[in-house]
py3Dmol code that shows the C-alpha trace and the ligand (Angstrom):
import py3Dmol

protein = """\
ATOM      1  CA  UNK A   1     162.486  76.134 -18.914  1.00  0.00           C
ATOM      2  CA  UNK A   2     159.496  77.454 -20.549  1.00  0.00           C
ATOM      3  CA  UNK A   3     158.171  80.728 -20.963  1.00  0.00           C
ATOM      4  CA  UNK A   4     155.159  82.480 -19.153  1.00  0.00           C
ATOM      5  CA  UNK A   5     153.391  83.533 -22.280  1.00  0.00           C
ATOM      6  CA  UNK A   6     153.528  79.961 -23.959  1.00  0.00           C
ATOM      7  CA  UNK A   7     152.051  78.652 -20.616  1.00  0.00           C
ATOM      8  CA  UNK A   8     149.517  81.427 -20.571  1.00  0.00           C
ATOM      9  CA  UNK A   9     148.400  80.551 -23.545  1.00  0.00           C
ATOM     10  CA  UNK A  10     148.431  76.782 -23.472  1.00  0.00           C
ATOM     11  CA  UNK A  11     145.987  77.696 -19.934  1.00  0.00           C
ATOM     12  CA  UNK A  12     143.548  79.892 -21.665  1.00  0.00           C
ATOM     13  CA  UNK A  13     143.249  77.290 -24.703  1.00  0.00           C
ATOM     14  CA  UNK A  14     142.515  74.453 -21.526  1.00  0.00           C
ATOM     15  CA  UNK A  15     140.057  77.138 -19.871  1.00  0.00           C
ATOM     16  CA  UNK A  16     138.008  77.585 -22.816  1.00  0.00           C
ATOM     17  CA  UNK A  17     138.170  73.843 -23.863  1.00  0.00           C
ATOM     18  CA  UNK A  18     135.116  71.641 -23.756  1.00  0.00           C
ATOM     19  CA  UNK A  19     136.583  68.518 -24.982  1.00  0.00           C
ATOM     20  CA  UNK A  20     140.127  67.246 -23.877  1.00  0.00           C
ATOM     21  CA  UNK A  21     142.373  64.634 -25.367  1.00  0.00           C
ATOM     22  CA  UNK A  22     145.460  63.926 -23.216  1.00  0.00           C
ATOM     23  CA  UNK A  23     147.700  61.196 -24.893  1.00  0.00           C
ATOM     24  CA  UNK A  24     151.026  60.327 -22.755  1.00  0.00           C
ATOM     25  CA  UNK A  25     153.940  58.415 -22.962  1.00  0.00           C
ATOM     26  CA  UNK A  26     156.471  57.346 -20.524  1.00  0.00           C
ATOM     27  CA  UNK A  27     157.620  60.767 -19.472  1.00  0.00           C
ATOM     28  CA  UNK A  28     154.644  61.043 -17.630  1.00  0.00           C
ATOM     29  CA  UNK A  29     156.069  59.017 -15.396  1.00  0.00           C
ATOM     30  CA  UNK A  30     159.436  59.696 -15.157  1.00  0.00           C
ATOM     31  CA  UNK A  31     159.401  61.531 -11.815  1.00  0.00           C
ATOM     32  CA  UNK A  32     157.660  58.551 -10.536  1.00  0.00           C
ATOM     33  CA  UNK A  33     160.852  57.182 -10.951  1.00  0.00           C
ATOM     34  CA  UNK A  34     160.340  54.713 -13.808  1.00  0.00           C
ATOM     35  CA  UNK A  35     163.066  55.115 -16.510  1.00  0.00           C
ATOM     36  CA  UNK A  36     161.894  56.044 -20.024  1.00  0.00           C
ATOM     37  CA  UNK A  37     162.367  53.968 -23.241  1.00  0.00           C
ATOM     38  CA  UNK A  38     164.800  55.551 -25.105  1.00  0.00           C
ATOM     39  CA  UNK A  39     166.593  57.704 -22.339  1.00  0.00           C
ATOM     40  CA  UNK A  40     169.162  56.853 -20.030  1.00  0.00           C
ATOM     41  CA  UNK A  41     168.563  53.802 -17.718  1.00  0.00           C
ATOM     42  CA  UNK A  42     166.158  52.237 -20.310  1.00  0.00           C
ATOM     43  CA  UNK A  43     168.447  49.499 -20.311  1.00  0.00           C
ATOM     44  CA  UNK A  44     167.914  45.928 -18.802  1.00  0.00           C
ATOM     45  CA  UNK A  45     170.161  43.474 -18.452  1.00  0.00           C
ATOM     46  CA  UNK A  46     172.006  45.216 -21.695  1.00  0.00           C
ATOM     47  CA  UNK A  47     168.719  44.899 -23.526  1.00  0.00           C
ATOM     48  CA  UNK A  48     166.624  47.408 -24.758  1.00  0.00           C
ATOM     49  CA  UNK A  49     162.959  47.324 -25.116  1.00  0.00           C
ATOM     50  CA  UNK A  50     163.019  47.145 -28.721  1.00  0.00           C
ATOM     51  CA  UNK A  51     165.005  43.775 -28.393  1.00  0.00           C
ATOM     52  CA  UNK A  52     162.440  42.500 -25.498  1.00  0.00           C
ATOM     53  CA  UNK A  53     159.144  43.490 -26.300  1.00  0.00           C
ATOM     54  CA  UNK A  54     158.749  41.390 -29.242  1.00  0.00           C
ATOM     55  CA  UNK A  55     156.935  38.091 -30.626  1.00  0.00           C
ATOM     56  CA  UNK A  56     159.813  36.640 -31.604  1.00  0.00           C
ATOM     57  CA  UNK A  57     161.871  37.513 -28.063  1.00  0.00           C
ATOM     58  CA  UNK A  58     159.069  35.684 -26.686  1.00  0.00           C
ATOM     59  CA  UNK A  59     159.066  32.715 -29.098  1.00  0.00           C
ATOM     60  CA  UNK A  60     162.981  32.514 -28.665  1.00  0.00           C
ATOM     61  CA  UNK A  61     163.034  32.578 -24.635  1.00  0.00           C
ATOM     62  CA  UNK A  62     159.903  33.540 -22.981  1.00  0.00           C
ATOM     63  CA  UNK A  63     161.395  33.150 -19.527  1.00  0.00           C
ATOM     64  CA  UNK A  64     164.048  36.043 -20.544  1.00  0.00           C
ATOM     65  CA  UNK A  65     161.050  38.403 -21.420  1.00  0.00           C
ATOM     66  CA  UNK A  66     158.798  37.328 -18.868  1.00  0.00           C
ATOM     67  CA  UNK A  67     161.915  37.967 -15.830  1.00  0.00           C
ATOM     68  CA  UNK A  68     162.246  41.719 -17.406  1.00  0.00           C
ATOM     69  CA  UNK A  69     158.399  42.036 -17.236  1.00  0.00           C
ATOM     70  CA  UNK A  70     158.451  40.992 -13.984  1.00  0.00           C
ATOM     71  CA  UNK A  71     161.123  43.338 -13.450  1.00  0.00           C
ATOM     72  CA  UNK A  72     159.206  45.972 -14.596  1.00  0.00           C
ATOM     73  CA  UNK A  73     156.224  44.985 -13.087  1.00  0.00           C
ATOM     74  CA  UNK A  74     157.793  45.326  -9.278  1.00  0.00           C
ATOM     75  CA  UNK A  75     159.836  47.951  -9.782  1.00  0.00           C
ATOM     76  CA  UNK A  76     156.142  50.026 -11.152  1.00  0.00           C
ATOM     77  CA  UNK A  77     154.756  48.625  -7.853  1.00  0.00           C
ATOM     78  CA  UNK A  78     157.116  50.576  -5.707  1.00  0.00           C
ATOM     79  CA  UNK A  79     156.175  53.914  -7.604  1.00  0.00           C
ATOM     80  CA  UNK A  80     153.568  56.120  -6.782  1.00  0.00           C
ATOM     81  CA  UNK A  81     151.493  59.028  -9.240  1.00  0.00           C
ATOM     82  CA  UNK A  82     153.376  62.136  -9.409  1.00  0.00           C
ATOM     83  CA  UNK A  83     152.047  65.451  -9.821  1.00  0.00           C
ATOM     84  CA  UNK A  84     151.817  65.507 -13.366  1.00  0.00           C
ATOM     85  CA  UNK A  85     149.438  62.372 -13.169  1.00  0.00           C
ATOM     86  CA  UNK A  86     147.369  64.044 -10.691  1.00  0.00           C
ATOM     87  CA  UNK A  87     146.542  66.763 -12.848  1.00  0.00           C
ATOM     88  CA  UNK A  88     145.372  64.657 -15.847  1.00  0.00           C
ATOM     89  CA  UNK A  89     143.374  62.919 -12.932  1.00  0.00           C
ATOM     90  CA  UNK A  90     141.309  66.018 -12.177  1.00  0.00           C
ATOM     91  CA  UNK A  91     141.150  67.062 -15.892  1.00  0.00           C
ATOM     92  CA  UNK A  92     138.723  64.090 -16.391  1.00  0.00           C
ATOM     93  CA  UNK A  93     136.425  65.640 -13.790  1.00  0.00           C
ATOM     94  CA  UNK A  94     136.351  68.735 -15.164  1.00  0.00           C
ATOM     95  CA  UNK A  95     135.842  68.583 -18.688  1.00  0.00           C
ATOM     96  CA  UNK A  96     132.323  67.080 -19.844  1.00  0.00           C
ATOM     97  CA  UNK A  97     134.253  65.552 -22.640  1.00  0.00           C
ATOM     98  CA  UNK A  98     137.435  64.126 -21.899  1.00  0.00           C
ATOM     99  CA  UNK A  99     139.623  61.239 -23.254  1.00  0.00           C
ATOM    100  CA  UNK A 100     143.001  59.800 -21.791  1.00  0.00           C
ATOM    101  CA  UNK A 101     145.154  58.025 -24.155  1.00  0.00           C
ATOM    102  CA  UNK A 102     147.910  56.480 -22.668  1.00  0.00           C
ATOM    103  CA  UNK A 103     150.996  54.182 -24.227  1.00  0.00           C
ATOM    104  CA  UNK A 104     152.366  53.601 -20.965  1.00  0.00           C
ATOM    105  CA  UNK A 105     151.257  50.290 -18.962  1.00  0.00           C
ATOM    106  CA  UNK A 106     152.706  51.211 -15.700  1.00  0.00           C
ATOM    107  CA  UNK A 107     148.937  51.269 -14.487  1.00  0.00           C
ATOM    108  CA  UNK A 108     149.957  54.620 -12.555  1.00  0.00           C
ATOM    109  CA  UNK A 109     147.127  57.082 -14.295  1.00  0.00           C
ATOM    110  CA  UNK A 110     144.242  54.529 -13.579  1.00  0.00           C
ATOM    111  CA  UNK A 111     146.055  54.364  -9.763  1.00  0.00           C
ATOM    112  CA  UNK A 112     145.494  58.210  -9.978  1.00  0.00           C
ATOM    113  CA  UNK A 113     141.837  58.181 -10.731  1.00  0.00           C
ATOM    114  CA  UNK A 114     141.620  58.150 -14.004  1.00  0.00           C
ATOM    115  CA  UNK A 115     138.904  56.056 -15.761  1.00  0.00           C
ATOM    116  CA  UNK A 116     138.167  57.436 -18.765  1.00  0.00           C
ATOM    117  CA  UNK A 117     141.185  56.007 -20.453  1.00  0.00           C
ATOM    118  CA  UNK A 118     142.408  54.042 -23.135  1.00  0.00           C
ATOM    119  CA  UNK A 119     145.782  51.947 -22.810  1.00  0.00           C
ATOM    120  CA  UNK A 120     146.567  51.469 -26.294  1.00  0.00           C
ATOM    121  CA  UNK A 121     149.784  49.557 -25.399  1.00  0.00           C
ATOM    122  CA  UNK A 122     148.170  47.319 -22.708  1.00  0.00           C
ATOM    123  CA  UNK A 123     148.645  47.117 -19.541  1.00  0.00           C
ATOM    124  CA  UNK A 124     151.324  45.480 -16.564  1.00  0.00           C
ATOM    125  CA  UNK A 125     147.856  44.272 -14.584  1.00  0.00           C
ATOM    126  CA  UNK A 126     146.855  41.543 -17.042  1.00  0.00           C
ATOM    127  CA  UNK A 127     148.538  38.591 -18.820  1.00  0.00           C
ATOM    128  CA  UNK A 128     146.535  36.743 -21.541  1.00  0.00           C
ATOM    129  CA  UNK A 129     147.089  33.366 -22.818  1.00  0.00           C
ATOM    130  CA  UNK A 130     149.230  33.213 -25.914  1.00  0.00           C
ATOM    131  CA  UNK A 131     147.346  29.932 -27.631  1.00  0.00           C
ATOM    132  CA  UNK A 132     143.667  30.762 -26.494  1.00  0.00           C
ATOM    133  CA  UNK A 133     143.565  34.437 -25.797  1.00  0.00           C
ATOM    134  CA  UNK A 134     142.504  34.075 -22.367  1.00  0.00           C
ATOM    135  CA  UNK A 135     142.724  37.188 -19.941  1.00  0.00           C
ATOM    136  CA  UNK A 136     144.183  36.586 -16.308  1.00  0.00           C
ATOM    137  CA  UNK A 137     145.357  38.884 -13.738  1.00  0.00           C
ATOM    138  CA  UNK A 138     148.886  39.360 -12.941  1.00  0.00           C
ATOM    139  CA  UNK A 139     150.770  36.236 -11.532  1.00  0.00           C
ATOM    140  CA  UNK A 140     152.001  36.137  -7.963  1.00  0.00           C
ATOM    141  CA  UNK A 141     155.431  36.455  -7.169  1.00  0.00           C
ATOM    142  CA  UNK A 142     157.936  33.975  -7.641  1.00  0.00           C
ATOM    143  CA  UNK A 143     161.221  32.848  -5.661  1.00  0.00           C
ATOM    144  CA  UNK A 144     164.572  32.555  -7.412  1.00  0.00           C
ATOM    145  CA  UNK A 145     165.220  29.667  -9.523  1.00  0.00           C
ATOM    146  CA  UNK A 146     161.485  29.588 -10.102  1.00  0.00           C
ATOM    147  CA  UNK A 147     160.073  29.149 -14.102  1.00  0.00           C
ATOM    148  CA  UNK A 148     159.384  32.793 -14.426  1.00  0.00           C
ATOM    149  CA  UNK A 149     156.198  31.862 -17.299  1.00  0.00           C
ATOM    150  CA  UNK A 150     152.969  31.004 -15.731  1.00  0.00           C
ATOM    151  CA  UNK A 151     150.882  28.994 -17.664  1.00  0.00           C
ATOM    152  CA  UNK A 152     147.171  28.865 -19.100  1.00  0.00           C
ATOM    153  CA  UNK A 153     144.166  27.772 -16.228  1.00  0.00           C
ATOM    154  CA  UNK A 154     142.306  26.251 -19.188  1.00  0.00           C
ATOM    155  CA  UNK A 155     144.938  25.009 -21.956  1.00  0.00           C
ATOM    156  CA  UNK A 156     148.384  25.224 -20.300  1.00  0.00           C
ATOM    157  CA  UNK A 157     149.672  27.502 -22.748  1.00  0.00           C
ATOM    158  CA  UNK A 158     152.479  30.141 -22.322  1.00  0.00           C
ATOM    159  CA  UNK A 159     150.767  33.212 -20.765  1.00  0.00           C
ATOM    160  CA  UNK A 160     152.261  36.537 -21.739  1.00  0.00           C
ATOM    161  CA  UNK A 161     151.963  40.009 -20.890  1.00  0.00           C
ATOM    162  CA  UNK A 162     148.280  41.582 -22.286  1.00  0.00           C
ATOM    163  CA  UNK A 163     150.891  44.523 -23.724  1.00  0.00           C
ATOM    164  CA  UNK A 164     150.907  45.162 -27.234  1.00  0.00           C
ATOM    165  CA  UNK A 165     154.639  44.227 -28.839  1.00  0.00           C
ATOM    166  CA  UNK A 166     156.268  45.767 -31.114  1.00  0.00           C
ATOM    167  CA  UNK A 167     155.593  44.126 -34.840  1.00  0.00           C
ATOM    168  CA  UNK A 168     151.687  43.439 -33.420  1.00  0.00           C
ATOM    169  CA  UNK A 169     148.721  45.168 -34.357  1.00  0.00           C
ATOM    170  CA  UNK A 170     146.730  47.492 -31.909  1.00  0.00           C
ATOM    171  CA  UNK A 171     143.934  45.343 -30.929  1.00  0.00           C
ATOM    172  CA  UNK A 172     140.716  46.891 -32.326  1.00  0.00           C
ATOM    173  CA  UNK A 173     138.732  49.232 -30.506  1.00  0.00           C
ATOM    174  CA  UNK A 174     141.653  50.919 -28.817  1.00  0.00           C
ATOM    175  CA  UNK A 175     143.091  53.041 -31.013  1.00  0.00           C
ATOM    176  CA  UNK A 176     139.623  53.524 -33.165  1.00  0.00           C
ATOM    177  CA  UNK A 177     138.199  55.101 -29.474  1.00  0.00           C
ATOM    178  CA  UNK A 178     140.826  57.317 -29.212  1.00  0.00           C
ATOM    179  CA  UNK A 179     140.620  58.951 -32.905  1.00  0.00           C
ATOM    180  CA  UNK A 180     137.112  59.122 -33.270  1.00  0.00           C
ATOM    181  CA  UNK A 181     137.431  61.927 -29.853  1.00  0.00           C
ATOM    182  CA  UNK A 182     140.342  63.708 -31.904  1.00  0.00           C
ATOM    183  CA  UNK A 183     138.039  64.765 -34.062  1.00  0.00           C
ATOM    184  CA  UNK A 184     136.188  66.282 -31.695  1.00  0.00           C
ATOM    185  CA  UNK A 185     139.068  67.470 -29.237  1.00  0.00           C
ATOM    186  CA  UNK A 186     139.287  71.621 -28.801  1.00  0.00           C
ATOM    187  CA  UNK A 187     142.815  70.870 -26.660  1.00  0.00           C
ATOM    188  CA  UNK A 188     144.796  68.024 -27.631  1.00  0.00           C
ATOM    189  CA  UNK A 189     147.448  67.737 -24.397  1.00  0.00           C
ATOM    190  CA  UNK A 190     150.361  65.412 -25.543  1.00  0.00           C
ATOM    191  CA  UNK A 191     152.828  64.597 -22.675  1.00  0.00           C
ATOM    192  CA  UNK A 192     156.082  62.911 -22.264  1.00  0.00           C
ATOM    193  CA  UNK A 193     156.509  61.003 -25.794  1.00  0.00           C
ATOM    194  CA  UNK A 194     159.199  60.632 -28.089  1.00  0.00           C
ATOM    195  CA  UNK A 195     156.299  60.711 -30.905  1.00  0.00           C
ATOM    196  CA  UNK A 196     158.642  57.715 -31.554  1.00  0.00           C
ATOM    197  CA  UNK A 197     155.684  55.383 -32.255  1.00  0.00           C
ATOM    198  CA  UNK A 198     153.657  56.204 -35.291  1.00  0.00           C
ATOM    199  CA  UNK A 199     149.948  55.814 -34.151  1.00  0.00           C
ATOM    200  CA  UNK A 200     149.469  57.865 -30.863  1.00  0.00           C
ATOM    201  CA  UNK A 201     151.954  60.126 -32.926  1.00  0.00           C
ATOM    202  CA  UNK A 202     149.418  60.781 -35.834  1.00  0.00           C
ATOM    203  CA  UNK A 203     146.669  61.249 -33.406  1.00  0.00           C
ATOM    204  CA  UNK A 204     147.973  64.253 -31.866  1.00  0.00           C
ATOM    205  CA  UNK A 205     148.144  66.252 -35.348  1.00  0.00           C
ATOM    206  CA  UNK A 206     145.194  64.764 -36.417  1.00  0.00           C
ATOM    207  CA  UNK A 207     143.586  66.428 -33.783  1.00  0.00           C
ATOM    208  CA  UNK A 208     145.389  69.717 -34.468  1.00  0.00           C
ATOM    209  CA  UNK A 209     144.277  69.224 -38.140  1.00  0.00           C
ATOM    210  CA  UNK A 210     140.861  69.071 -37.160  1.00  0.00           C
ATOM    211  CA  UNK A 211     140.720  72.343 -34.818  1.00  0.00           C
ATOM    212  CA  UNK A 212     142.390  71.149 -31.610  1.00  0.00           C
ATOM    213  CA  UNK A 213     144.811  73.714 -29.666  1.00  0.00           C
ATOM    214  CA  UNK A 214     148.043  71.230 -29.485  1.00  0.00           C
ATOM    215  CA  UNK A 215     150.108  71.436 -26.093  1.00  0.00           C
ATOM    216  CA  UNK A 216     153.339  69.256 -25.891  1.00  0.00           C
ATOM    217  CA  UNK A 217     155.021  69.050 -22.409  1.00  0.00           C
ATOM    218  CA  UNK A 218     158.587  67.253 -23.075  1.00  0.00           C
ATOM    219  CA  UNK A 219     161.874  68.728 -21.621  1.00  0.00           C
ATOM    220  CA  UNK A 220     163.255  67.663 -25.301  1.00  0.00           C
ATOM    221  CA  UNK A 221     162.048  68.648 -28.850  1.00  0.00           C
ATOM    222  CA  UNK A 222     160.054  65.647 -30.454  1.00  0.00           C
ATOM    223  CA  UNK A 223     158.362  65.909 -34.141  1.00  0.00           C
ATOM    224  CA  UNK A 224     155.383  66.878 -32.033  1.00  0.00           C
ATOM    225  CA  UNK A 225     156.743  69.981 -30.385  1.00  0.00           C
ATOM    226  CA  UNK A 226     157.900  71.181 -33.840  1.00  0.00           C
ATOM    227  CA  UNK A 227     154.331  71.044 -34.804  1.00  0.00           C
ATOM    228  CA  UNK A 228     152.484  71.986 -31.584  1.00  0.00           C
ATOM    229  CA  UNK A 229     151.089  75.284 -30.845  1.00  0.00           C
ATOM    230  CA  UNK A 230     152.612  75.407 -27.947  1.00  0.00           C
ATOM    231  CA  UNK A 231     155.688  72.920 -26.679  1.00  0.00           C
ATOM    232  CA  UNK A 232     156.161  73.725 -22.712  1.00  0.00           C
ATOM    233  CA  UNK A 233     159.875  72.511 -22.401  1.00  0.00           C
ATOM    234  CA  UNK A 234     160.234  71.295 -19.268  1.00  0.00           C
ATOM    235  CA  UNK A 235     159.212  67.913 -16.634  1.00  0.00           C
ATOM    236  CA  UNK A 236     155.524  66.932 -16.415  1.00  0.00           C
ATOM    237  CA  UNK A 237     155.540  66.808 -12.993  1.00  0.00           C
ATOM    238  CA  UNK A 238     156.672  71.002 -12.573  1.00  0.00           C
ATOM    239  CA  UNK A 239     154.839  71.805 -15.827  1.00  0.00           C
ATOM    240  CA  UNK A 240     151.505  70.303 -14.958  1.00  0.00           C
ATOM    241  CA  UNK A 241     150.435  71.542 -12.028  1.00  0.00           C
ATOM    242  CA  UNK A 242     151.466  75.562 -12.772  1.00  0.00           C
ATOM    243  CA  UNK A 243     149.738  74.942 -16.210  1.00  0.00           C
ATOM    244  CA  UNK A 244     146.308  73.581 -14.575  1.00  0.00           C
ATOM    245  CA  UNK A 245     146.251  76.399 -11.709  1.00  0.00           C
ATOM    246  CA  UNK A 246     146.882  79.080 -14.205  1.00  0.00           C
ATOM    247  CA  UNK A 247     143.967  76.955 -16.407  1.00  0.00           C
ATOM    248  CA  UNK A 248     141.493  77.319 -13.497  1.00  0.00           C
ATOM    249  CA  UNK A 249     142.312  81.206 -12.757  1.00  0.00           C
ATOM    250  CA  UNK A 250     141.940  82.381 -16.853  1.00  0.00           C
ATOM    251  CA  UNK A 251     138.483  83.764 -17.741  1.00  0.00           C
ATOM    252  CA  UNK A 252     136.684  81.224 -19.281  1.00  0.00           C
ATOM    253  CA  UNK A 253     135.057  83.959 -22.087  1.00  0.00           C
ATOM    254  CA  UNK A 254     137.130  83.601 -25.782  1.00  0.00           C
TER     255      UNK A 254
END
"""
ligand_1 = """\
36
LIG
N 158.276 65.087 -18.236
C 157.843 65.043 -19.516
N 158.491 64.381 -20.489
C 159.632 63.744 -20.168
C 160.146 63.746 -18.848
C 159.427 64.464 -17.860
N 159.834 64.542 -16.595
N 161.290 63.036 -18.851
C 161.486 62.592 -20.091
N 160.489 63.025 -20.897
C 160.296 62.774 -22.330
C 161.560 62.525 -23.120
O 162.143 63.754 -23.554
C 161.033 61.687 -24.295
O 160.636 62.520 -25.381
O 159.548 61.593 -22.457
C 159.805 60.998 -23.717
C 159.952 59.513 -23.515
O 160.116 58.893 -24.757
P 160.177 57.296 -24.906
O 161.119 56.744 -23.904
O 160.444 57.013 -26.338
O 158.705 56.828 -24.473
P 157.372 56.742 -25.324
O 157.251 57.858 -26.293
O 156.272 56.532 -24.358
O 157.607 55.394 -26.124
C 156.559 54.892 -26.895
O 157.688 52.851 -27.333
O 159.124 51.300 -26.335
C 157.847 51.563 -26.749
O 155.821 50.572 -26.210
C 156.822 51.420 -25.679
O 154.915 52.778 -25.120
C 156.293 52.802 -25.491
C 156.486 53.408 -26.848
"""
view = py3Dmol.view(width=600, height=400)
view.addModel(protein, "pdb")
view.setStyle({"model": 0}, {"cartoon": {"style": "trace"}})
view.addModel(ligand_1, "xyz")
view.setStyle({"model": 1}, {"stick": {}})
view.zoomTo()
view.show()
């Protein structure tokens, strides 16, 4: 568990903050109960995500992929926002400037309040058509035996989960949103990642390069800890909350 003086510290950088990046990754919600990528239980069906969440998975047998997301998609539903995500919740309302970037698509921060928020991996509430790019909510349930892939309301086409695969390129706008406010970031809070995945990886130390105070909050060591001015090692869920009350009670002065 971590110490008091790194969490003292990490708390006076968030009182005196003005502008707060918070990027997550599926850590966040691991006390929610949803199983993380690369950790135990990340398995499905003997597949991993790498092997899933792909192009060509979909291209060989979209029904496989789309039966995991659906999966996925009821097993997020019976989940609620921990702790941890109700923390980042209130963050945004206290900072004037404040920026969520998230590479999770549970939907579980925008279910606790948050708004100001970019989902740079997509998102488990939309599907979009795979011929002509049209955006649809999530389909209804099906029963068993039922062909797991909806289709396209205007051109029939396979519709597929609006979540960015691996192989793809971040749709523009997304990521761009998200490092223009590193630069400006005075507390760059990075939480439950692997740092795994390249881009919301570089964003953190960009930030750090450019002035910002860099938390990590991952029970394990990641190439961000190493680098992070403070790595509180411990779960979100415990960390969060003792970090943000201690946050609120330091003097706000430098
Ligand atoms: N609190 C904080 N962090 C935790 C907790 C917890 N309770 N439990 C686990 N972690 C940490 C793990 O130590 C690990 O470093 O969360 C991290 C989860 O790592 P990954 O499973 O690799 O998830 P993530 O970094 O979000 O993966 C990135 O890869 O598979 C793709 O697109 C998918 O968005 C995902 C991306």
């Amino acid at each position: 568990m971590t110490d008091d003086t790194d969490l003292n510290r990490a708390a006076r950088a968030l009182s005196r903050a003005r502008a707060v990046l918070v990027l997550t990754g599926a850590g966040i919600s691991a006390e929610s109960g949803i199983p993380t990528f690369r950790g135990a239980g990340g398995l499905w069906e003997g597949f991993r995500a790498e092997e899933l969440a792909t192009p060509q998975a979909f291209a060989a047998d979209p029904a496989r992929v789309w039966r995991w997301y659906r999966w996925r998609q009821a097993q997020y539903g019976e989940c609620e926002p921990n702790p941890g995500h109700a923390v980042i919740a209130q963050m945004e309302g206290a900072y004037e400037r404040f920026l969520l970037a998230t590479q999770n698509v549970d939907g579980l921060h925008h279910r606790a309040g948050n708004r100001e928020m970019v989902e740079v991996h997509g998102t488990i509430t939309r599907t979009r058509c795979s011929r002509c790019q049209r955006l649809s909510d999530w389909p209804e349930a099906i029963e068993e035996g039922e062909d797991p892939v909806p289709r396209c309301g205007s051109c029939e086409g396979l519709m597929r989960p609006h979540i960015l695969w691996f192989g793809e390129r971040y749709w523009t706008g997304t990521l761009e949103r998200a490092y223009e406010f590193a630069h400006e970031a005075d507390v760059c809070l990075v939480v439950g990642t692997s740092a795994q995945v390249w881009a919301p990886a570089q964003m953190a130390l960009l930030a750090q390069q450019q002035g910002a105070f860099l938390i990590d909050v991952n029970p394990g060591a990641t190439d961000i800890s190493f680098s992070a001015d403070v790595h509180l090692m411990g779960p979100a869920g415990e960390l969060l909350p003792e970090l943000w009350e201690r946050a609120q009670r330091s003097p706000q002065e430098p």
